[in-house]
ROVEXMI-326668 format. One record per residue (C-alpha): residue number from 0; x, y, z; residue in one letter. Coordinates in nm, 3 decimals. Layout:
     i        px        py        pz   aa
   NUM         X         Y         Z    A
...
This chain:
     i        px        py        pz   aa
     0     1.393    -1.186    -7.900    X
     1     1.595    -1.557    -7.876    X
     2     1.656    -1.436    -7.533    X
     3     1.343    -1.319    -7.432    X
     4     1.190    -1.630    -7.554    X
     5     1.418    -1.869    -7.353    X
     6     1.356    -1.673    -7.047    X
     7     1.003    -1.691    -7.110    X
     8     1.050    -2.054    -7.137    X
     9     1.274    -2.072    -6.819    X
    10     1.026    -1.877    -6.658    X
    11     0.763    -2.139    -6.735    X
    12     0.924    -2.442    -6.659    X
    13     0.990    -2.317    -6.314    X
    14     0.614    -2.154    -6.257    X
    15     0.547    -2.597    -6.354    X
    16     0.765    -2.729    -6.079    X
    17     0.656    -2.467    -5.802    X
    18     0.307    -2.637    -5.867    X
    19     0.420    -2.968    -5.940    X
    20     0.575    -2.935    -5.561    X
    21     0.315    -2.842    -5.423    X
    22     0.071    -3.102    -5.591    X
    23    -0.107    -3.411    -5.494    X
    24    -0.004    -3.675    -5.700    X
    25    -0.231    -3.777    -5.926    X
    26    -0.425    -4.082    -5.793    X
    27    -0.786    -4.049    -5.994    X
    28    -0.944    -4.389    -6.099    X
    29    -1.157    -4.502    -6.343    X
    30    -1.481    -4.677    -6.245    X
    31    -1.331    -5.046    -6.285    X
    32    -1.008    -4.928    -6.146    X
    33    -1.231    -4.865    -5.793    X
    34    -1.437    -5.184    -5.822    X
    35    -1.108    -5.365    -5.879    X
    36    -0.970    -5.154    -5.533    X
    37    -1.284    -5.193    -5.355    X
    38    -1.312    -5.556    -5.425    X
    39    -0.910    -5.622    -5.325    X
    40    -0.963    -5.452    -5.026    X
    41    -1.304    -5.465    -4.868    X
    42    -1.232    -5.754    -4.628    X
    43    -0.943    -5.611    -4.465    X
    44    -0.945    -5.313    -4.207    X
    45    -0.580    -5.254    -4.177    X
    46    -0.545    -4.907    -4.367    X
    47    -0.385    -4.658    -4.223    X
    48    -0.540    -4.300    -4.123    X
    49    -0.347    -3.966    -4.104    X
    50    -0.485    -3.744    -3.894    X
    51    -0.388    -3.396    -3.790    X
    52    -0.219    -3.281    -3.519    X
    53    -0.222    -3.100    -3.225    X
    54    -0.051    -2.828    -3.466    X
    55     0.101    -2.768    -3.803    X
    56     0.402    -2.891    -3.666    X
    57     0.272    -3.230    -3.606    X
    58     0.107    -3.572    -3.794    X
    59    -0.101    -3.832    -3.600    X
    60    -0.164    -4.179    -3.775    X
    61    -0.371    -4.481    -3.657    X
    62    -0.388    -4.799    -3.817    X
    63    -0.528    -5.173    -3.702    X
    64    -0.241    -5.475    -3.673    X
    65    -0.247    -5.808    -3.541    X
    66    -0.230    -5.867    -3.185    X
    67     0.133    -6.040    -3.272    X
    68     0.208    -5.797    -3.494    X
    69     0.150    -5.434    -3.362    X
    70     0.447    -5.229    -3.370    X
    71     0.352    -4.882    -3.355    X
    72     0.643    -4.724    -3.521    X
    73     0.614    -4.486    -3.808    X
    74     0.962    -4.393    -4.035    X
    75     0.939    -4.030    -4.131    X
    76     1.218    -3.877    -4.414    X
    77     1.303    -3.582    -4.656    X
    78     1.341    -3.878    -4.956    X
    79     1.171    -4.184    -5.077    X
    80     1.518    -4.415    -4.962    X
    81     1.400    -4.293    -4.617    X
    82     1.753    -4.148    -4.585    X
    83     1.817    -4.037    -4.222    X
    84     1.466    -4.164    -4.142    X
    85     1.360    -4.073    -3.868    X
    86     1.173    -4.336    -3.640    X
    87     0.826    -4.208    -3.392    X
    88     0.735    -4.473    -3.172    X
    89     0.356    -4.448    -3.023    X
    90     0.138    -4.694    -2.816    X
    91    -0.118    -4.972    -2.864    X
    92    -0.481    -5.017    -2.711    X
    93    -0.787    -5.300    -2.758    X
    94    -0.985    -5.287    -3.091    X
    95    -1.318    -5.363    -3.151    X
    96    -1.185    -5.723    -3.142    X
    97    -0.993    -5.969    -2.962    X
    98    -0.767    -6.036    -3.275    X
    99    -0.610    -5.667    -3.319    X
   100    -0.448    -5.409    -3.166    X
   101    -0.488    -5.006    -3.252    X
   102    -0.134    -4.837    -3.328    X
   103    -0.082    -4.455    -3.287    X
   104     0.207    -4.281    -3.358    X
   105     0.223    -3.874    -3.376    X
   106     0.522    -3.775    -3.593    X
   107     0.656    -3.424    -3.474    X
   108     0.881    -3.154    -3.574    X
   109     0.707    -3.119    -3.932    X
   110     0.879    -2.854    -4.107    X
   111     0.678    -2.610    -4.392    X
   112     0.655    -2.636    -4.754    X
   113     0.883    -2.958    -4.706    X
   114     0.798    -3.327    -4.878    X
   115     0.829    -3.589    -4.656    X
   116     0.833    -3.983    -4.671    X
   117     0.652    -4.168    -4.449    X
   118     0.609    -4.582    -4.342    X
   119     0.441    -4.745    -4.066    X
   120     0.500    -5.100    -3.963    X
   121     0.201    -5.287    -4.091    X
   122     0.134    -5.651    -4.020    X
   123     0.378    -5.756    -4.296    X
   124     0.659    -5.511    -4.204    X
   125     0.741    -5.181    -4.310    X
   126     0.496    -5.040    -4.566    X
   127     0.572    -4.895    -4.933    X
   128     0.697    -4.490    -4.824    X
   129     0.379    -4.219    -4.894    X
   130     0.467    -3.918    -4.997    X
   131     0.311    -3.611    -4.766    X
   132     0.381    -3.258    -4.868    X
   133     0.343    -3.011    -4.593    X
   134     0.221    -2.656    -4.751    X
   135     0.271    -2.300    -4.546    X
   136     0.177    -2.260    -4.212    X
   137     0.076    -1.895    -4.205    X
   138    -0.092    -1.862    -4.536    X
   139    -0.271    -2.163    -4.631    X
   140    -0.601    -2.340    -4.761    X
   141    -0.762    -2.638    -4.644    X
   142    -1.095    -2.835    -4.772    X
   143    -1.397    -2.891    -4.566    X
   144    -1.627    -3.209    -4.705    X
   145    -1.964    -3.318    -4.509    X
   146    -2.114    -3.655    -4.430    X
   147    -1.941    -3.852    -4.638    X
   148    -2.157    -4.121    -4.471    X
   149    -1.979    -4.403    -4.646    X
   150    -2.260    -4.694    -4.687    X
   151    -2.534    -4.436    -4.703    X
   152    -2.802    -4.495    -4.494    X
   153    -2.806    -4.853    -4.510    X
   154    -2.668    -5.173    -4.317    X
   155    -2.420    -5.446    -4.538    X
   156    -2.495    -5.352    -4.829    X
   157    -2.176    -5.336    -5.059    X
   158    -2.298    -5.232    -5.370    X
   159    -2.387    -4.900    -5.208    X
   160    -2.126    -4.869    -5.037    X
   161    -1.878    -4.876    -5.305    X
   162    -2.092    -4.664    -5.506    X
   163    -2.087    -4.405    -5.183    X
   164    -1.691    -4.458    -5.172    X
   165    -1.665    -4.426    -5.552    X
   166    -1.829    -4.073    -5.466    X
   167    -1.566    -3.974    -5.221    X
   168    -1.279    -4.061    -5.409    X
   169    -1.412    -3.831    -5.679    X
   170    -1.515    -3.553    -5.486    X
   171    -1.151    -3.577    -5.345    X
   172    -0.993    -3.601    -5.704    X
   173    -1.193    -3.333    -5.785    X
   174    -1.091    -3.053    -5.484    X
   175    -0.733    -3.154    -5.545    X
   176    -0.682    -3.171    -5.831    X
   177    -0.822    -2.777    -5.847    X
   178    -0.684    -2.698    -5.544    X
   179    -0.354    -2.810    -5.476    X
   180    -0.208    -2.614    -5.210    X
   181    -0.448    -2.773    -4.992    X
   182    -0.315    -2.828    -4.576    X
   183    -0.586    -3.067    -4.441    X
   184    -0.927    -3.213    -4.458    X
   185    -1.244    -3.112    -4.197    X
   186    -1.538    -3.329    -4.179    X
   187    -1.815    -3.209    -3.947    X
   188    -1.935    -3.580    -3.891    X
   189    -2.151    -3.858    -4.027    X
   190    -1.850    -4.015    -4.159    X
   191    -1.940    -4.359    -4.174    X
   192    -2.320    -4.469    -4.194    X
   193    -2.362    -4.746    -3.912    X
   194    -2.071    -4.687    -3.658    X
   195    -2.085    -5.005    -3.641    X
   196    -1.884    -5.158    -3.924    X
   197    -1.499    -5.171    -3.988    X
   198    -1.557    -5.220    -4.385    X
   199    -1.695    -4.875    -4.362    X
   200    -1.381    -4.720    -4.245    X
   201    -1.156    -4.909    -4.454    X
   202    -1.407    -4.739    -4.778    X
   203    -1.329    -4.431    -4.626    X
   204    -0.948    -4.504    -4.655    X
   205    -0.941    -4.668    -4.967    X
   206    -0.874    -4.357    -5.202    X
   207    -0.512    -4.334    -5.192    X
   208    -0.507    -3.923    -5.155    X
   209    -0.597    -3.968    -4.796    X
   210    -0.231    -4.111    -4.755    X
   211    -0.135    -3.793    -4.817    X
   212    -0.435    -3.561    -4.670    X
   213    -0.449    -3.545    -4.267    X
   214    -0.833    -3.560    -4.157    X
   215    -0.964    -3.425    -3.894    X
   216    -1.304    -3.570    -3.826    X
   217    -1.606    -3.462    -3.596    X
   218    -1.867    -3.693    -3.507    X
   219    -2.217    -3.736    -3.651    X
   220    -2.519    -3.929    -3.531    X
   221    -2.439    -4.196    -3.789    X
   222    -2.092    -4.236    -3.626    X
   223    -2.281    -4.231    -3.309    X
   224    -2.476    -4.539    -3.355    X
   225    -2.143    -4.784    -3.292    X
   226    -1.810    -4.695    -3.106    X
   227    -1.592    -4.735    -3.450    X
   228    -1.494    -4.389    -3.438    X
   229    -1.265    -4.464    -3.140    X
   230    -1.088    -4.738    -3.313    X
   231    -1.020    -4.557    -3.638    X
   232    -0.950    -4.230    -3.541    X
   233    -0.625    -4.069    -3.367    X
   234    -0.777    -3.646    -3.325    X
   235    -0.554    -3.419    -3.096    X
   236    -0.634    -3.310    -2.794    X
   237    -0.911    -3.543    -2.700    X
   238    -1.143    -3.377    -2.448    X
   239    -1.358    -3.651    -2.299    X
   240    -1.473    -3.411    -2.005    X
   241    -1.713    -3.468    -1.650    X
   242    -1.990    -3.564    -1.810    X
   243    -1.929    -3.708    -2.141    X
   244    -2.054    -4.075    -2.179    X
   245    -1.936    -4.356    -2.425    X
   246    -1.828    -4.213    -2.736    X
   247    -1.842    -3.847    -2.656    X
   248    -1.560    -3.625    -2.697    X
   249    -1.444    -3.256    -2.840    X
   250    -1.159    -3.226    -2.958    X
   251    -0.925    -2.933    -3.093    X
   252    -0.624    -2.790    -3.300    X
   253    -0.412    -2.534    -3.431    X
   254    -0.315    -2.428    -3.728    X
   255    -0.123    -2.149    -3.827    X
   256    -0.310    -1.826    -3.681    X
   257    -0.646    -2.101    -3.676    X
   258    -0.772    -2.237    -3.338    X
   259    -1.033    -2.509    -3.452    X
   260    -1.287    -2.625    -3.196    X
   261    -1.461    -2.943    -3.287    X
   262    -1.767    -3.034    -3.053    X
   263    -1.961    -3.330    -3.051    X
   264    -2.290    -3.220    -3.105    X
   265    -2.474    -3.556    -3.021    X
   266    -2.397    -3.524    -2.672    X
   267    -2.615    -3.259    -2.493    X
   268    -2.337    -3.185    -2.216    X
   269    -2.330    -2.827    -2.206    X
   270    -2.070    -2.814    -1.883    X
   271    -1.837    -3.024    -2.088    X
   272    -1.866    -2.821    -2.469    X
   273    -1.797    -2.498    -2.251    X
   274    -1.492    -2.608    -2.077    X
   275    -1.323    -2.766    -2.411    X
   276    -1.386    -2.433    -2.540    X
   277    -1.245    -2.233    -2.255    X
   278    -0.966    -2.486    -2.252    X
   279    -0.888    -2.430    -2.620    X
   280    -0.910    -2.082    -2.608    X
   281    -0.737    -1.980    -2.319    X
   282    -0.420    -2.204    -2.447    X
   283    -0.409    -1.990    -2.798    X
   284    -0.484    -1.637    -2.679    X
   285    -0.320    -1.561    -2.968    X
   286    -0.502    -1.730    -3.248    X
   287    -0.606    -1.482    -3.481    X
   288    -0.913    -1.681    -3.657    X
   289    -1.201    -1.926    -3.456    X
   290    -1.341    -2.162    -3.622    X
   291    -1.623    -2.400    -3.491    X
   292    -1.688    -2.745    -3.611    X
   293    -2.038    -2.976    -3.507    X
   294    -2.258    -3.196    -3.670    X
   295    -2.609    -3.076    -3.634    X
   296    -2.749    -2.751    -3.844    X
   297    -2.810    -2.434    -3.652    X
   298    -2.920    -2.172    -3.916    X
   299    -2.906    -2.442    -4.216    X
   300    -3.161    -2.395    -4.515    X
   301    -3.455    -2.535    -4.599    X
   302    -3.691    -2.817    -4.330    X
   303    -3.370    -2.782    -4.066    X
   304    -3.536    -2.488    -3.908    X
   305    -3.824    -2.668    -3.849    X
   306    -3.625    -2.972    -3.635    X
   307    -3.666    -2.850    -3.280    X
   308    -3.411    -3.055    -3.128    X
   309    -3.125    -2.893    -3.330    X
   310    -3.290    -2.574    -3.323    X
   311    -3.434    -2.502    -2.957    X
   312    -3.201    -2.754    -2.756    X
   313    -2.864    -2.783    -2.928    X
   314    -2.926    -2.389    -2.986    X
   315    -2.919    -2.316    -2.621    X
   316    -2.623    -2.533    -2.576    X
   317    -2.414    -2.409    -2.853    X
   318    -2.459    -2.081    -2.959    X
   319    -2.381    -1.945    -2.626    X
   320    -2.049    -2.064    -2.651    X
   321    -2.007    -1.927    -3.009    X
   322    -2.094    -1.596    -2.837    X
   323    -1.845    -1.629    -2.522    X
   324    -1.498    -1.724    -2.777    X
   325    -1.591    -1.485    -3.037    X
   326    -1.581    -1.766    -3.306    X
   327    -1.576    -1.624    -3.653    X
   328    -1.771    -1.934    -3.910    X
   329    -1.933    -2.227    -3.778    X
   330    -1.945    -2.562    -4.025    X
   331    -2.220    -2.816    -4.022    X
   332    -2.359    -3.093    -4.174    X
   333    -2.659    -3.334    -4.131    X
   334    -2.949    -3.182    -4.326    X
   335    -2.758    -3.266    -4.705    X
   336    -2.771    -2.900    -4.776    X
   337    -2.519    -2.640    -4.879    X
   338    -2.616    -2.367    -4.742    X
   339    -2.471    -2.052    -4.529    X
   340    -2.624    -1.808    -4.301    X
   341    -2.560    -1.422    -4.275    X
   342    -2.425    -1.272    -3.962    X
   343    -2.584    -1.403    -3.719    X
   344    -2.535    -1.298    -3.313    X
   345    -2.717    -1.407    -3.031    X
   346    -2.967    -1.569    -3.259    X
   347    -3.014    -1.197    -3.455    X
   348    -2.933    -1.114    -3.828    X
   349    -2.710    -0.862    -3.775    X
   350    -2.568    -0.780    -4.069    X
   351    -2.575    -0.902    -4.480    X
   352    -2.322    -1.160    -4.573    X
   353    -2.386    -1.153    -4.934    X
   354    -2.211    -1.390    -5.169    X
   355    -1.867    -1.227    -5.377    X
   356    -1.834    -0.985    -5.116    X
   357    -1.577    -0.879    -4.816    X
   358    -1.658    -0.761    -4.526    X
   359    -1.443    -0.587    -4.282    X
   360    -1.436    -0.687    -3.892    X
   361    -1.776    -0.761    -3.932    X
   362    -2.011    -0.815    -3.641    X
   363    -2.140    -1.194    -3.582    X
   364    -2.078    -1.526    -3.675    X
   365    -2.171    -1.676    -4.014    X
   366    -2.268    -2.044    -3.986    X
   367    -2.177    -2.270    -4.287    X
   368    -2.389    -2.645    -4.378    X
   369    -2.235    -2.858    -4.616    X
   370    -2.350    -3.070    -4.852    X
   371    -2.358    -3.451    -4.867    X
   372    -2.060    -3.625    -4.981    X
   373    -2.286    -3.917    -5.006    X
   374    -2.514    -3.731    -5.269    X
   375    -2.846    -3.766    -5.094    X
   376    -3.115    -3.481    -5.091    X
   377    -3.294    -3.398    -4.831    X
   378    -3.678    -3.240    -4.831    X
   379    -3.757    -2.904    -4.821    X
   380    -3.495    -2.754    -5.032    X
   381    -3.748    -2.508    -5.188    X
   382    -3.758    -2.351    -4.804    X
   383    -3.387    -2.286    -4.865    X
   384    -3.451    -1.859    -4.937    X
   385    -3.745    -1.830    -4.662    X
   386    -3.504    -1.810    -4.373    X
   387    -3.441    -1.466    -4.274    X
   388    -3.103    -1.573    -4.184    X
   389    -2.980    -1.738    -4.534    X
   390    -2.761    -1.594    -4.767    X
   391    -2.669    -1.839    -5.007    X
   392    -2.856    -2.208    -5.069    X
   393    -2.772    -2.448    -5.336    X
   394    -3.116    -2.641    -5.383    X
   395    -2.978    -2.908    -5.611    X
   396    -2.955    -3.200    -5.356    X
   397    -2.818    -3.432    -5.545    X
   398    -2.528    -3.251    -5.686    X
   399    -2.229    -3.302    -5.412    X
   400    -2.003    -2.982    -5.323    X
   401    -1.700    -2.920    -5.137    X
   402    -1.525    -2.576    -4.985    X
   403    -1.241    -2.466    -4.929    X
   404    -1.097    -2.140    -4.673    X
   405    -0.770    -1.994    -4.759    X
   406    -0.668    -1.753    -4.474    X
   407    -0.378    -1.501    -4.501    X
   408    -0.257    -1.272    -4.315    X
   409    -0.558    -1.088    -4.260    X
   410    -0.836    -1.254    -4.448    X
   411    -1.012    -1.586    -4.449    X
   412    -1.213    -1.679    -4.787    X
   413    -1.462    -1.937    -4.786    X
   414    -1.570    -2.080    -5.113    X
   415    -1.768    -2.311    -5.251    X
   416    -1.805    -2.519    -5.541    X
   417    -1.945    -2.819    -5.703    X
   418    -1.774    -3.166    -5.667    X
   419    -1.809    -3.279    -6.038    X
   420    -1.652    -2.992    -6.207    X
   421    -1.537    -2.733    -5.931    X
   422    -1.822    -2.438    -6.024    X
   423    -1.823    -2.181    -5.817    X
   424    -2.150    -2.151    -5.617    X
   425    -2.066    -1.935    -5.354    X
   426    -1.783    -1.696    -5.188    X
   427    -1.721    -1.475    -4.888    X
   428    -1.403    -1.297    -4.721    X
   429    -1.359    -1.150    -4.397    X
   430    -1.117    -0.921    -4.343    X
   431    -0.983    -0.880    -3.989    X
   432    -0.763    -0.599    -3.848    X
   433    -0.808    -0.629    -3.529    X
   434    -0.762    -0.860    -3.221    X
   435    -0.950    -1.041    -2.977    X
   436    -1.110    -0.862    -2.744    X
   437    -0.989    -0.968    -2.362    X
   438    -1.359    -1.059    -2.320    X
   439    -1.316    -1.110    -1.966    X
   440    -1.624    -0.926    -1.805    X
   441    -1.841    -1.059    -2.163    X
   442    -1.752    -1.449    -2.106    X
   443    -1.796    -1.375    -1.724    X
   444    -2.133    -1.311    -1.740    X
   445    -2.267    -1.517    -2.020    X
   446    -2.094    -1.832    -1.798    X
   447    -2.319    -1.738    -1.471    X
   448    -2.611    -1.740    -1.684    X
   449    -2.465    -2.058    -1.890    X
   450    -2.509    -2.262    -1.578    X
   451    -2.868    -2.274    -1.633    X
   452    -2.791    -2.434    -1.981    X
   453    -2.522    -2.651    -1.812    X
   454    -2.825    -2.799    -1.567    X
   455    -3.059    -2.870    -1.869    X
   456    -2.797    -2.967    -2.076    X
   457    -2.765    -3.313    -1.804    X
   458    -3.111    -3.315    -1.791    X
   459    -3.141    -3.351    -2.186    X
   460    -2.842    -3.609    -2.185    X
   461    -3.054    -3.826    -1.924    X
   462    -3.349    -3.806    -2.119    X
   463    -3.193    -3.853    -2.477    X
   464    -3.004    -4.185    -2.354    X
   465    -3.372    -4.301    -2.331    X
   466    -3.476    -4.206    -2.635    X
   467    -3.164    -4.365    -2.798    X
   468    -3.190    -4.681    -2.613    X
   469    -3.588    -4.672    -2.690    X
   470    -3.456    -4.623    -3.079    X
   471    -3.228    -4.865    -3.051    X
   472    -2.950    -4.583    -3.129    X
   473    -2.894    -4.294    -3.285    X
   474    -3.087    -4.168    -3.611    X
């Protein structure tokens, strides 16, 4: 029995530090801990942001310096004394000022289930070493938070902001702390609430678990209204295609058997969405998952059906190329809604995607809205269950959520679950066993007949740069 006991014990202690390893560390604070934070560190805009990269293999980071004092160097290590340290050298470009340069640096040859040390050369030398713990690469989970909208909908106003950022930081201490084996963070836009405003970015940054946490942010029509986003951000494979103008761009990444396309669903340019796709795609004809990131709410619940910008002209532009790559879920945001759709092809139901349930190479694409980070409701969440498409709503606006997918070999799982206490609201796996189809007759013909959609598409971008500049921006 004395020796069944102690190997119990053994046993136990080492089941502790498997999940210590692979655990953020602990970085919760109290209210007056984050008023303390926020009030050290509103002024400044020199945080740093890791971003994913281009794969699992790789780490972008972006940070603001002094025009004197830009280096961009980043020190990456297996231990905290930065023994061996390697050293990643990147490149500077203009800010949104004339006093500071942006530094980006993408760290390669990231190895998995390792722990890493990281410092980048900050205005007053090398930083403090973060700690970043990369988790599997085939089998893996990562978190998906929406408009986090840091200011909320309003224009220097601190209080809210903090309150917003105060938000964030829980929601994140929350969907850690649960869900440890985390990868990365996806936000499909409305990130900041103005564009416009460094101290908005520098909220964003403030909760020290982003340190460790590589984003990978789409763009909103809050981010939309300023150019921030290009100063803050470092996201792979930057497509700023033929047509895009100003701040437009797609971008995409891989990870593990996961090709991510993230489209910037402000801009109407159907020729350009298409041929990030096709790029994407035809450079991973091997990914077994596709997963589609954009701002705007095709087949969200409740009044989003009734908005017929999202829903007749961003429609025409997107879903098409849904169709074409075969993409399996679709995340949005905008509408502050949780909310997921059955599965949905060519604008059809065409099958049940009921919640707790797995479904087997099912046919269509199920299209997922998240929630506000920022907890705002939005109207109409009573029309939540009158969609014919809807399989799951949460109605309580107010209440923020987050979800996570964990893929494996053959399955992804989406859940989702409150952000104040991790309740589970809502869950669905896909099981896959086969492949890709070649597609090549399919995505032939849908792109003849795209090239209508590719003509309206620049006729909508013409006419929508009037409407912004008659707005004064972008809602």
């Amino acid at each position: 029995m004395k020796k069944l006991l102690a190997l119990s014990l053994a046993l136990v202690f080492i089941f502790q530090g498997v999940l210590s390893a692979a655990a953020f560390d602990d970085k919760s604070l109290t209210q007056e801990e984050w008023n303390a934070l926020y009030a050290e560190l509103r002024d400044e805009n020199t945080l740093p942001m890791l971003c994913v990269g281009a794969d699992e293999t790789q780490l972008n980071i972006c940070w603001h310096a002094a025009k004197d004092k830009a280096v961009p160097k980043v020190m990456l290590a297996k231990d905290e004394a930065m023994t061996d340290a390697t050293v990643f050298e990147g490149e500077t470009t203009p800010a949104e000022n004339e006093e500071q340069l942006v530094c980006r640096v993408t760290m390669t040859g990231i190895e998995e289930k390792t722990t890493y040390y990281y410092k980048w050369y900050s205005e007053n030398g090398w930083s403090e070493a973060y700690k970043y713990e990369s988790k599997s690469f085939d089998s893996y989970k990562m978190l998906v938070v929406g408009d986090i909208q840091i200011g909320g909908q309003s224009t220097d106003n601190p209080e809210e902001q903090s309150r917003i950022g105060y938000v964030w930081q829980n929601v994140l201490d929350e969907a850690l702390t649960k869900n440890p084996d985390i990868s990365f963070l996806l936000s499909p836009g409305d990130n900041t609430s103005t564009g416009k405003a460094a101290d908005e970015w520098q909220t964003l940054l403030m909760p020290e678990y982003t340190r460790s946490l590589p984003l990978a942010l789409a763009i909103g029509n809050h981010d939309k209204k300023g150019f921030t986003y290009d100063y803050y951000t470092h996201m792979p494979n930057e497509f700023f295609g033929r047509y895009f103008e100003g701040l437009d761009r797609d971008f995409w990444f891989r990870y593990g058997d996961v090709l991510y396309l993230v489209f910037d669903a402000t801009s109407g340019s159907a020729a350009d969405h298409r041929a990030m796709a096709k790029e994407a795609v035809e450079a991973n004809p091997d990914a077994k998952w596709r997963i589609g990131v954009m701002h705007q709410a095709l087949y969200a619940p409740g009044v989003a059906m009734l908005e017929p910008e999202t829903n007749i002209l961003l429609n025409a532009v997107f879903q098409p190329i849904y169709e074409m790559y075969d993409l399996d879920i679709v995340f949005t945001g905008h509408t502050h809604m949780q909310g997921r759709s059955n599965f949905i092809s060519d604008g059809l139901v065409v099958g049940k995607a009921e919640s707790g349930r797995t479904y087997t190479d099912p046919n269509g694409i199920v299209y997922v809205n998240v929630n506000a980070c920022c907890d705002q409701g939005t109207l109409g969440e009573e029309l939540g269950y009158l969609w014919p498409y809807t399989a799951y709503s949460f109605i309580e606006g107010d209440v923020t959520t987050y979800s996570t997918v964990e893929f494996t070999d053959s399955t992804l799982t989406l859940k989702t679950f409150r952000g104040d206490n991790s309740e589970l609201l809502d869950s669905l796996t896909i099981e896959k066993t086969k492949d890709f189809n070649d597609g090549t007759l399919r995505v032939g013909i849908r792109s003849f007949f795209y090239k209508i959609i590719e003509l309206l598409g620049l006729a909508y971008m013409r006419i929508d740069a009037i409407v912004v500049e008659m707005r004064g921006g972008h809602f």
